[in-house]
N, C-alpha and C positions, 0 to 999 in steps of 0.2 A: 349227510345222511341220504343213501338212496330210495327214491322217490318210490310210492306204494302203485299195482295195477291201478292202472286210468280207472277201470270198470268200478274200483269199489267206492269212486266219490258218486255214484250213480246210486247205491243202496241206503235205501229210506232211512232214517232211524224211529224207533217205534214212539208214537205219540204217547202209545199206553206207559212205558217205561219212563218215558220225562215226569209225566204227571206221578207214579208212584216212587221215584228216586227222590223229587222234589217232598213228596207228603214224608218220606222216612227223616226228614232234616225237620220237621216242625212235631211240636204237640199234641198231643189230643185231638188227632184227626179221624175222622168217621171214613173207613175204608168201605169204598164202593164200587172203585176201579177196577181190581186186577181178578182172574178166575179163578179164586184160591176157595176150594172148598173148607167149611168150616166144620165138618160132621170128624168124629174121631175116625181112625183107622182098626177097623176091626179087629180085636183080640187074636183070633186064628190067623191073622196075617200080622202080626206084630209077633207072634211067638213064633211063626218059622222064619222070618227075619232072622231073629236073636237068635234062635238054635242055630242056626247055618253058620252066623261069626262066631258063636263058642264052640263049633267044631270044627272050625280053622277049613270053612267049604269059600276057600279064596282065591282060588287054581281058575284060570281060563276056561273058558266052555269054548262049545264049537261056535263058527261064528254066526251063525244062525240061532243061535239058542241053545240050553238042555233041553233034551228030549224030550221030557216027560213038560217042560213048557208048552212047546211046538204042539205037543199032540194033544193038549189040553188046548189051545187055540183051535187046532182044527175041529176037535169035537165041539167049542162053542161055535167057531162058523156056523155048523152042518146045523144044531139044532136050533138057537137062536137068532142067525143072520141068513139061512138059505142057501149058502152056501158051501160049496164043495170041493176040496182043494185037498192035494197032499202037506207034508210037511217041508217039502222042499219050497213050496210055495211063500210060507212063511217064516217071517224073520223079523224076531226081536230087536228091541230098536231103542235109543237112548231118547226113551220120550218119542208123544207123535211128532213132535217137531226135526227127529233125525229122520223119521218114518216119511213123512214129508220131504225133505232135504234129500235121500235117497233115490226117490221114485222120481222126482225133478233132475236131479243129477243123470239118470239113465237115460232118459226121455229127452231133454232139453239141451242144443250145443249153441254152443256163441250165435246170436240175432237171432233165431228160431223164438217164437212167439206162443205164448200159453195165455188163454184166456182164463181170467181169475173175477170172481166177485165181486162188484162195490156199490154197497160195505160188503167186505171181506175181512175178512184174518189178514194181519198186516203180514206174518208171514209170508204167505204167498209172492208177493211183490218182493220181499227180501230175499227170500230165496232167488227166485228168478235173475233178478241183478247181481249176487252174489255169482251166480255160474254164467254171467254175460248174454242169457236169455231177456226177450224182452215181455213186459206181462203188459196184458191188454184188458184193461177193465170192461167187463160187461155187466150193464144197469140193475140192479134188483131195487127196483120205484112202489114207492107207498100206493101210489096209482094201478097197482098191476098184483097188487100183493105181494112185493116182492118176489115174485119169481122170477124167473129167466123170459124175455121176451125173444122167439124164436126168431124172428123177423130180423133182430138188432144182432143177434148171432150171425146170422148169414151177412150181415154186411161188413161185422165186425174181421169175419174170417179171411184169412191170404194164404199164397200159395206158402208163406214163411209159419204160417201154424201150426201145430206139433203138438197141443193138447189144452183139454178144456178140463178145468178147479171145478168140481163142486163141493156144498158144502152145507149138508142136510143130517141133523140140527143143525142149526147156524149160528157160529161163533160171528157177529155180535148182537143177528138178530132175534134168533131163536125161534126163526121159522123153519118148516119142514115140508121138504118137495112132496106132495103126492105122486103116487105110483104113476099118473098118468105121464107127470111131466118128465119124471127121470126116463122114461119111455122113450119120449118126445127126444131127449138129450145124446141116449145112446143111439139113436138114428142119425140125429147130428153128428156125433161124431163118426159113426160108421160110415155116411155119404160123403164127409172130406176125409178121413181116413186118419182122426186123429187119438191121441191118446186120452184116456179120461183117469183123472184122480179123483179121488172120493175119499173128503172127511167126515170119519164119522168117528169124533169123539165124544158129541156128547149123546150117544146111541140109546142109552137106558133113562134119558132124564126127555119125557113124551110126554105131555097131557096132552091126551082129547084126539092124538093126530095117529096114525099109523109111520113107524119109521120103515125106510124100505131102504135095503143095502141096495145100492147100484150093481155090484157087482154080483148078485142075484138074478139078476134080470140078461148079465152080459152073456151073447152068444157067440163071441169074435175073439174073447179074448184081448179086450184094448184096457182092463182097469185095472189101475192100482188103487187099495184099498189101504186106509189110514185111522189106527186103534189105537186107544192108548190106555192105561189103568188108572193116570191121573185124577182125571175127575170121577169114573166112574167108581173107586174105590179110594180117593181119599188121597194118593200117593204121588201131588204132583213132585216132590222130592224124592221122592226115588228114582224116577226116570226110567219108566218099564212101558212101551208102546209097540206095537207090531205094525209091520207091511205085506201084503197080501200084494203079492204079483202076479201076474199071468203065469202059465205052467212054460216051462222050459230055460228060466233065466237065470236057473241057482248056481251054476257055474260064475257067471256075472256077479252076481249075490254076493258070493262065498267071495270073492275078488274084493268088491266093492265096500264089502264089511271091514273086511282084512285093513282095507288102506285106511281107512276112517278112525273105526275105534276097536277092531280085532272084536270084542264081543261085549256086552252089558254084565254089569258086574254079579257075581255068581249068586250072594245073598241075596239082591233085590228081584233073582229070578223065581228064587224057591218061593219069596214069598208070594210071587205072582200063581206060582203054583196053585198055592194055596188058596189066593183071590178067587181065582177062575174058577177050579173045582170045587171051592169051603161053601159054606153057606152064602145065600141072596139076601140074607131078611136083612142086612143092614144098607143095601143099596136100594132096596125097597123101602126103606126108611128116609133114606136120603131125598129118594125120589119125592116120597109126604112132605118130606120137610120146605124143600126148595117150592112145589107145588102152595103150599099155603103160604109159604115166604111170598110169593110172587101172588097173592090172594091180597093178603096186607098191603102190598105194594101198591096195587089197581085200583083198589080200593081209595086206597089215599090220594093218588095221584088223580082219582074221576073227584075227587071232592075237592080238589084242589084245581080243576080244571084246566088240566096239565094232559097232554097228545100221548102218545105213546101204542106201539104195535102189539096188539093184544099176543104173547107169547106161546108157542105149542113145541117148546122144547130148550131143551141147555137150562142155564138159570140167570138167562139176563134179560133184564128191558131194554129196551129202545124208544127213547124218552123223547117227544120234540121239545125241546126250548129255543128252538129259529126268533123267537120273541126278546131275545133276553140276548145275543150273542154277537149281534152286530155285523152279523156275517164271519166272523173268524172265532168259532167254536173252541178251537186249540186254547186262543191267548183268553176267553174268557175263562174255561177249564182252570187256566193256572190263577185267575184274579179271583175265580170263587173258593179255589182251595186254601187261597191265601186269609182270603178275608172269612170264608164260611166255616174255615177246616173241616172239609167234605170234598173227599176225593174220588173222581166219576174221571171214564174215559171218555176223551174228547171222540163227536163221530168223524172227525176228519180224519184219526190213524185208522180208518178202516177205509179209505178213500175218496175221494171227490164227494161222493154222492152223502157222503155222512156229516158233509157240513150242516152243523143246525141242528143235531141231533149227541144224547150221550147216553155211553151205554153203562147202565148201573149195574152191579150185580149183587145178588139178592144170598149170596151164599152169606147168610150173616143172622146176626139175632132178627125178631123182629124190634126190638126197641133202636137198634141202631139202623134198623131200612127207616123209621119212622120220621129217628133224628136226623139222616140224611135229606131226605125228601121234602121234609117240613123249610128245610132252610132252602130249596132251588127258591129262584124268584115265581112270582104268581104272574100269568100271561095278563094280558090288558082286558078288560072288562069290555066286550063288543057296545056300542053304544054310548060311550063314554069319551 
């Protein structure tokens, strides 16, 4: 058998996928790991779905999109996100994770260097080793609020860098840059001349914080911008996500789409149609729901006198149990799933820095966040 590219024994495998591959082989486990929203999919996008397969709408699109997608994207940039772009700019995408995958693919060549998160989206580091890029974790410290420390950026940075991940809401902490700092960030990369990615998929899910598209604020033209309808509408099986590029690279685009997946399937487009321009009240719903999900959660975890980063977006905590884990988070992950059946992602697939930490997520009844949490172990009683 001929031997596979050197580079892909280099690509991570995802911690979060271990632990939930492993809970689908057992019983009765309390799912806590994976970001699977639990709210139904709204009627008006469940019926243009259906109408689209029973009228045989199964033909190729362009590879950017249908039209009437595209421009329903741009009119949401323009009034909800700040931003201003044609439709050339935008391109539908197989989930944010191709949307991702794409805008790394343009940007990034063999040893070129992208500074990514940690904790971060394990993605990121995947991708990056996936196309022989190398990704450079920059700190986000409970000490600092997690944010970006400007200081550790400029050291982190070489002449081999090519582009800096952010990642506001934050998948897995669900903290949210203020305007100041993303400020701060697109100077940074405009004084080394690098590219910036921006996820924002969990855009509509805010308490308390102001979300701010980065690429609202760009004057240069260095961001790609990263959507998806998964979580914001319920459809992470459909696989319906956008990329917001700079202006002038839809030649590229149309290429780059071509070689990959030619275009996202017709029905899952129309229902995005649908998503985009139908009614909000159920994503505003969504919004309540996960907000008092993560009510209940604090709640219990301050009474149980259990750490954790007080959350201002997405629907997950960021739970300390450094108490309980021996220093390798991952294997106790799988000994509590085993023994507790209670499945939570270990913070080590989101990087170095997530050792000692798990991130729950809250998309779920309350009786099952209760049952979950009730079983973590209790920290040691200071004084004792």
């Amino acid at each position: 058998m001929p031997s596979l590219a050197p580079h892909m024994d280099s690509v991570p495998p995802s911690g979060i996928r271990r632990i939930f591959e492993l809970a689908q082989s057992l019983d009765d486990v309390v799912f806590l790991a994976v970001g699977e929203p639990d709210v139904p999919v709204a009627e008006h996008i469940l019926a243009a779905a259906a109408e689209a397969w029973q009228a045989d709408q199964t033909n190729y699109t362009p590879n950017g999109g249908i039209p009437e997608l595209r421009a329903a994207i741009v009119d949401k940039l323009a009034t909800q996100n700040g931003i201003t772009v044609d439709t050339e700019q935008v391109w539908v995408t197989n989930g944010g994770m191709h949307a991702l995958f794409l805008a790394m693919t343009l940007a990034l060549g063999p040893g070129d260097e992208v500074l990514i998160p940690d904790p971060g989206y394990s993605t990121f580091a995947m991708n990056a080793r996936m196309i022989s890029a190398v990704p450079v974790p920059y700190t986000l410290r409970s000490s600092g609020g997690f944010l970006p420390d400007l200081d550790e950026l400029e050291r982190l940075v070489t002449a081999r860098t090519r582009m800096i991940i952010v990642n506001s809401p934050s998948n897995p902490l669900g903290a949210i840059f203020p305007k100041p700092v993303i400020e701060s960030l697109l100077a940074f990369a405009k004084k080394h001349d690098l590219w910036m990615l921006s996820d924002e998929v969990y855009e509509c899910f805010t308490y308390g914080a102001l979300h701010t598209s980065v690429a609202s604020l760009d004057t240069d033209d260095r961001v790609f911008s990263v959507f998806s309808l998964s979580k914001t509408y319920a459809l992470t099986g459909a696989r319906v996500g956008y990329l917001v590029t700079p202006p002038g690279l839809a030649p590229l685009m149309r290429t780059t789409q071509e070689a990959i997946v030619s275009c996202i399937n017709t029905p899952a487009q129309l229902a995005a149609v649908a998503a985009i321009t139908g009614p909000q009240d159920h994503v505003l719903a969504a919004a309540t729901h996960y907000r008092e999900n993560l009510a209940v959660a604090t709640a219990l975890l301050d009474e149980l006198g259990i750490a954790y980063l007080e959350p201002s977006g997405a629907f997950y905590l960021w739970v300390d149990v450094s108490y309980a884990t021996g220093g390798d988070v991952a294997e106790w992950a799988e000994r509590f799933l085993l023994a507790q059946r209670v499945a939570v992602a270990p913070g080590s697939a989101f990087g170095r820095h997530g050792e000692g930490w798990i991130r729950l997520c809250v998309a779920a009844s309350p009786e099952t966040i209760e049952t979950g949490i009730r079983r973590l172990p209790r920290p040691p009683v200071l004084g004792t």
